[in-house]
C-alpha positions in Angstrom: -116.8 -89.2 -11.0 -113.0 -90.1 -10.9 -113.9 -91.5 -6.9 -116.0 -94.4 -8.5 -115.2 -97.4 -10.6 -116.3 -97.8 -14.3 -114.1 -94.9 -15.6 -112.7 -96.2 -18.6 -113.1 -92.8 -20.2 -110.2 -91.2 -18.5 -108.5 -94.7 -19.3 -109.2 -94.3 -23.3 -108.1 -90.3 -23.3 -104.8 -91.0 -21.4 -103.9 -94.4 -23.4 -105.8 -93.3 -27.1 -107.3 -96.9 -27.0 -110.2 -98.3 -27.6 -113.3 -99.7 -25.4 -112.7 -102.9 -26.7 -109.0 -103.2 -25.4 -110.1 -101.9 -21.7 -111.5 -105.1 -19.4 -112.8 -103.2 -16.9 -112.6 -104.9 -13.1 -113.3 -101.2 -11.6 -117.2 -101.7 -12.0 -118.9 -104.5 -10.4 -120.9 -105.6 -13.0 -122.7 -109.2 -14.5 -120.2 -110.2 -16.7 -123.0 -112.2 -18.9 -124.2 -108.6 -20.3 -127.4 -107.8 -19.9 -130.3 -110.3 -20.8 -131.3 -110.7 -24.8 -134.9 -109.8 -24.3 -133.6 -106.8 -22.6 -131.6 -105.4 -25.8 -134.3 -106.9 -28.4 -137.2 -104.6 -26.2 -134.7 -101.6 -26.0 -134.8 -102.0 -30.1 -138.6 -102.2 -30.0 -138.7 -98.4 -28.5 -136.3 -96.5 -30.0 -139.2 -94.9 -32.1 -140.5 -94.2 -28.7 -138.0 -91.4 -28.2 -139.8 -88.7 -29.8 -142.0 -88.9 -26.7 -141.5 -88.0 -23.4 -141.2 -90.7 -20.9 -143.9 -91.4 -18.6 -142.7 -89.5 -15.4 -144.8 -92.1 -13.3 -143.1 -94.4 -14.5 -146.4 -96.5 -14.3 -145.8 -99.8 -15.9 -141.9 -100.1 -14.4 -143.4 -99.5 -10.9 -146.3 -101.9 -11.4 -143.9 -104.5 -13.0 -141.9 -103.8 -9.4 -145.3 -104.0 -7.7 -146.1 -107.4 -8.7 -142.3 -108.5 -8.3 -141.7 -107.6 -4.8 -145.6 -108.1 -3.7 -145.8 -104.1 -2.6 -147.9 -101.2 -3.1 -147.3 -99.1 -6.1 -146.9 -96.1 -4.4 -144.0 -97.3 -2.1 -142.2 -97.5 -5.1 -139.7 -94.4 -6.6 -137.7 -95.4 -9.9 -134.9 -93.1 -10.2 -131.8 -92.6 -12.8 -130.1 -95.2 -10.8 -130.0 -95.5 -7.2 -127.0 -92.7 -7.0 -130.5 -90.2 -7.9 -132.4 -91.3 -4.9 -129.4 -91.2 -2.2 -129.2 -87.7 -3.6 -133.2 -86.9 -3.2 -133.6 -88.7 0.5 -131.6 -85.8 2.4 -132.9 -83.5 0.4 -136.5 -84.1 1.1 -135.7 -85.5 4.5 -133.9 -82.5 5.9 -130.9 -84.7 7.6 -128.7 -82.6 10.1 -126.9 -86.0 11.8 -126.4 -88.9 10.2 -124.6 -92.2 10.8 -122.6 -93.5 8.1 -120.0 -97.1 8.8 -116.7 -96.8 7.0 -115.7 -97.8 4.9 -118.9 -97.8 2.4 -120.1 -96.1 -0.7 -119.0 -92.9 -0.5 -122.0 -91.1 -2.2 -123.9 -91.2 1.0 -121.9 -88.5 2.9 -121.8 -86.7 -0.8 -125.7 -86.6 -0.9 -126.0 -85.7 2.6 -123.2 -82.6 2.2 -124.9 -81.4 -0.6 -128.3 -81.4 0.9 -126.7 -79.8 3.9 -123.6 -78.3 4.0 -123.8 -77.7 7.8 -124.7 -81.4 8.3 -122.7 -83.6 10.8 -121.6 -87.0 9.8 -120.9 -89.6 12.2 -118.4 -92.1 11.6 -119.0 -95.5 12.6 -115.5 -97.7 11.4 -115.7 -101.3 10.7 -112.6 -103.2 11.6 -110.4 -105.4 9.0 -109.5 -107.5 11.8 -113.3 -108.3 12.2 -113.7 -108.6 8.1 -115.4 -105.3 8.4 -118.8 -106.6 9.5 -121.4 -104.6 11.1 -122.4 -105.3 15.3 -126.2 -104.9 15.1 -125.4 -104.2 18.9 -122.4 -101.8 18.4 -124.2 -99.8 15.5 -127.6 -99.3 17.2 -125.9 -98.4 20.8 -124.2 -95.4 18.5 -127.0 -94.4 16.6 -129.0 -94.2 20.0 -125.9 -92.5 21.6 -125.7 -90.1 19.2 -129.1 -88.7 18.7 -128.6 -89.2 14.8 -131.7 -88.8 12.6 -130.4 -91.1 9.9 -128.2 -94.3 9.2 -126.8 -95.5 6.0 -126.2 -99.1 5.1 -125.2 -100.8 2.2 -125.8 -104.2 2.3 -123.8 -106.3 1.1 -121.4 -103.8 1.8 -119.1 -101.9 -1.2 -116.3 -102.3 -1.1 -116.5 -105.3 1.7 -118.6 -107.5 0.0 -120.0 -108.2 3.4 -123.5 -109.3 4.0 -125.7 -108.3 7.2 -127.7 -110.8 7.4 -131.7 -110.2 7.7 -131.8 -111.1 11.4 -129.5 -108.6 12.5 -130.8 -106.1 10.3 -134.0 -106.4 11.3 -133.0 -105.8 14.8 -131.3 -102.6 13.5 -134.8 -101.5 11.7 -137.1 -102.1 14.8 -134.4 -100.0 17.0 -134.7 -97.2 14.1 -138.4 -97.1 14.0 -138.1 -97.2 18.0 -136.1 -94.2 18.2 -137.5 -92.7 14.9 -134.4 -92.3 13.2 -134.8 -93.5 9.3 -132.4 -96.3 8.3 -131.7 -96.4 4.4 -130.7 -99.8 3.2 -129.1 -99.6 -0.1 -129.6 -103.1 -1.5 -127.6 -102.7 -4.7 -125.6 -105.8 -4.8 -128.3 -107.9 -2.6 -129.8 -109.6 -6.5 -126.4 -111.6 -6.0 -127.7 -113.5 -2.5 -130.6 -115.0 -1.6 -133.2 -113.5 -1.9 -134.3 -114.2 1.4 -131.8 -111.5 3.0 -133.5 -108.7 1.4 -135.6 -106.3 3.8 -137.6 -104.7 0.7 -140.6 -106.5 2.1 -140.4 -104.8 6.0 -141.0 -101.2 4.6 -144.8 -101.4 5.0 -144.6 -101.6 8.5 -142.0 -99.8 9.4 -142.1 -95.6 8.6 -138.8 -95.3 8.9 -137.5 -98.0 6.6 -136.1 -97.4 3.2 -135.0 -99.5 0.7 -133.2 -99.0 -2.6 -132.7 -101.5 -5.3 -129.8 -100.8 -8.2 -130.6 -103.1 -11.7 -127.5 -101.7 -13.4 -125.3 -104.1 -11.6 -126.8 -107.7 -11.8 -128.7 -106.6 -15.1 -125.7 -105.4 -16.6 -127.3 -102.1 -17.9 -125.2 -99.2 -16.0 -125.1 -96.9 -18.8 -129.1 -97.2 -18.5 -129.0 -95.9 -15.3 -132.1 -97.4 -13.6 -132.6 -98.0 -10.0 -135.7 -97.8 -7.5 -136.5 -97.8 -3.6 -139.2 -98.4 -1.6 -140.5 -96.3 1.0 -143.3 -95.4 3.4 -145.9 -93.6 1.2 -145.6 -90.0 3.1 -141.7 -90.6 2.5 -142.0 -91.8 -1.3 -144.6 -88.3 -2.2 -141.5 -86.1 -0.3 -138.8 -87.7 -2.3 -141.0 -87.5 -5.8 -141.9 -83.6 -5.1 -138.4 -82.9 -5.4 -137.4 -85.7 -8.0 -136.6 -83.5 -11.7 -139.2 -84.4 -13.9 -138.5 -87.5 -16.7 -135.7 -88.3 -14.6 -136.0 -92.1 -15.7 -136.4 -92.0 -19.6 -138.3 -94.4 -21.9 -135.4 -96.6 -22.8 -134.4 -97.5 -18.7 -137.8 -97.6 -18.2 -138.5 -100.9 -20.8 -135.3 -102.2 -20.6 -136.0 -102.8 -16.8 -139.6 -104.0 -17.5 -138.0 -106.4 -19.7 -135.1 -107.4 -16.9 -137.6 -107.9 -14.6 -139.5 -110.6 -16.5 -135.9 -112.1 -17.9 -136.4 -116.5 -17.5 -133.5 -117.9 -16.2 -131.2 -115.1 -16.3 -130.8 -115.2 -12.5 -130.3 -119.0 -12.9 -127.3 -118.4 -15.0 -126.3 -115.6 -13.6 -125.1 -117.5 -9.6 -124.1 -120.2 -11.5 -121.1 -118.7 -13.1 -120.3 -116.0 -10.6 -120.8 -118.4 -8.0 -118.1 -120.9 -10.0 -116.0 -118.0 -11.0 -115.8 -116.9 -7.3 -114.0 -119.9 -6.4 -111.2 -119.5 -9.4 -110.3 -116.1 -7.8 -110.5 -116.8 -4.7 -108.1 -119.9 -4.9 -106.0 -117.7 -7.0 -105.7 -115.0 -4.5 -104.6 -117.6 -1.9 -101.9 -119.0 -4.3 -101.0 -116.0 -4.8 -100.8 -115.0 -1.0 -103.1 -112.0 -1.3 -105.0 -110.9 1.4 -109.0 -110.8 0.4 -111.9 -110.4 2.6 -114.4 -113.2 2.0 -117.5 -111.9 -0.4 -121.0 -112.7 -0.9 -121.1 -110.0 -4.3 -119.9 -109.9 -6.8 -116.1 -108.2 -6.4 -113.7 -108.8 -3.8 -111.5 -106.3 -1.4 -107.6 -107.0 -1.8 -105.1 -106.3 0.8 -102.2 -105.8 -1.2 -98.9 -103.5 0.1 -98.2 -102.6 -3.1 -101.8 -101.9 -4.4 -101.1 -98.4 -6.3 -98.5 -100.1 -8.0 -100.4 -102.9 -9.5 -102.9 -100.6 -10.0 -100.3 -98.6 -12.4 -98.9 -102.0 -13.8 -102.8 -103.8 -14.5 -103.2 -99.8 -16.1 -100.7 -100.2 -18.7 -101.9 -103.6 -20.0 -105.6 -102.7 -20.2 -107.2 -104.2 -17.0 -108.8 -101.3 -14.4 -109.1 -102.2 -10.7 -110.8 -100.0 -8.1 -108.1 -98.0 -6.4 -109.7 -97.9 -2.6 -107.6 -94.9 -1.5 -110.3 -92.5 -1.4 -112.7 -94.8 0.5 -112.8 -93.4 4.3 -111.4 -95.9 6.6 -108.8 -97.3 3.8 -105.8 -96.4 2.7 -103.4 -97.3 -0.5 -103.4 -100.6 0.2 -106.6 -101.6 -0.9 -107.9 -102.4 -4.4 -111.6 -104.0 -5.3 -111.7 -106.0 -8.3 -114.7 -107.6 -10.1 -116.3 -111.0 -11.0 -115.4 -111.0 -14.3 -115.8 -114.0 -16.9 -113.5 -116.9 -17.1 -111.4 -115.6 -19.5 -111.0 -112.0 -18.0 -110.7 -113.7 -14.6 -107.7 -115.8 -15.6 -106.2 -112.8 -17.4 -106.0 -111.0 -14.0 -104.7 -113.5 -12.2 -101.7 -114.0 -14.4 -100.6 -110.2 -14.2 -101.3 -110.6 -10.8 -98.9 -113.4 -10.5 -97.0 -111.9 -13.0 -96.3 -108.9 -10.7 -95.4 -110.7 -7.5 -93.1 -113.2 -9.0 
């Protein structure tokens, strides 16, 4: 778990500190916390825990229904999405697939794991082009190579880059053309208008998959709650080999409860959307090379990255080292959208670093 962000664990045996000493920029997640009605509904079920969950997960996916205007059935909750990109090669039987890099590593893990034998396919994204995705260049390939599955992220991690719904679309009509399956991972999208999501094309499109993380905007990854939606043939393979009570009675109300959160969202773009701006001008006074973001966590170009990393290490603050993420190298690091405070505090070791 060392290849993701969010590991203050490793941080706390190394250091002998404690959680409240780490500020954590590693894991890209709302710095407001998680909404009040969410922690006062978790408190309202902890007697609920003598009980198994509901392995149906009933009331979360009708709460998801009614959100997203969908069909129960097309809905799959899962222990966070990272359960789910495990379960869709699995059940899908995958032996090519197209994957851009760099993205979220976990989708050549799952695929691997499924299929030891499987072949990936590499598509790289260019820094020179701010890593965005040609609708043009990415279907030619996926046609040119025969693949039988594509994964996007979208925005992008670590990019922070947006495909936006027009291209994407394109993309889905040229999968369902050449019946290959196209899995969208929208786990950031809660963080851009709503408008770009494609959650609402999966009904007429059998080859169309999209998964939604609430651990990120909600706040609420040591949940671990996610969900997808998928053609109903696709969501029964995916839930025959889905471990039973894999989403347990606390994720399962405190999503209800995120879901039905009043102004939260509100709040939420306010302040990352004002916080964006501090860092962003910071990097730039700073001269620090940053690819434009629509999420919530930037990628830095920085020569001397695993050093900082080292130096921000030693006083507390974790950045995502982006070494290990395939078509970077050690001169990357993704930080988080963190509060003002936190924000400010980066900045000035940041400054502090570079003189």
């Amino acid at each position: 778990m060392r290849d993701h962000g969010g590991d203050i664990y490793t941080h706390l045996e190394r250091y002998g500190t404690t959680e409240e000493s780490i500020i954590d920029f590693s894991a890209s997640i709302n710095p407001l916390g998680p909404p009040q009605s969410v922690l006062v509904e978790i408190e309202h079920h902890l007697d609920h825990v003598i009980h198994y969950p509901d392995s149906d997960a009933r009331r979360l996916r009708s709460k998801i229904s009614e959100a997203h205007d969908l069909g129960p059935a097309s809905i799959v909750c899962g222990n966070g999405c990272t359960e789910l990109i495990r379960l869709i090669p699995m059940a899908l039987g995958f032996k090519k697939v197209l994957i851009p890099s760099p993205t979220y590593s976990d989708y050549e893990r799952a695929c691997r794991l499924a299929n030891p034998g499987l072949t990936i396919i590499h598509h790289p994204l260019r820094k020179e082009n701010l890593f965005d995705i040609d609708a043009e260049g990415l279907t030619h390939a996926m046609v040119n190579e025969s693949v039988d599955a594509v994964f996007l992220c979208n925005p992008n991690n670590p990019t922070g880059r947006l495909i936006r719904k027009e291209s994407l679309t394109k993309i889905a009509e040229a999968a369902k053309q050449h019946r290959v399956y196209l899995v969208v991972d929208e786990s950031f999208i809660d963080f851009c208008p709503s408008t770009e999501s494609l959650i609402n094309n999966v009904e007429t499109n059998l080859y169309l998959m999209v998964l939604r993380s609430m651990t990120k905007f909600y706040a609420l990854p040591g949940i671990r709650i996610g969900y997808g939606v998928f053609p109903a043939e696709t969501a029964e393979a995916l839930r025959a080999h889905q471990a039973p009570w894999s989403v347990n009675t606390l994720a399962q109300v405190a999503a209800i409860a995120a879901l039905g959160a009043t102004g939260y969202r509100e709040e939420t773009l306010k302040i990352i959307g004002e916080q964006k701006k501090v860092l962003e001008q910071g990097f730039a006074d700073l001269g620090i090379d940053f690819t434009p973001s629509v999420a919530n966590y930037y990628l830095l170009a920085i020569p001397a990255a695993q050093q900082i990393t080292a130096y921000l290490e030693h006083r507390g603050l974790l950045v995502r080292n982006c070494a290990n993420f395939r078509g970077l190298n050690h001169a990357y690091l993704r930080v988080a959208v963190k509060s003002p405070n936190h924000n400010m505090l980066l900045l000035h070791y940041l400054e502090e670093y570079l003189g």
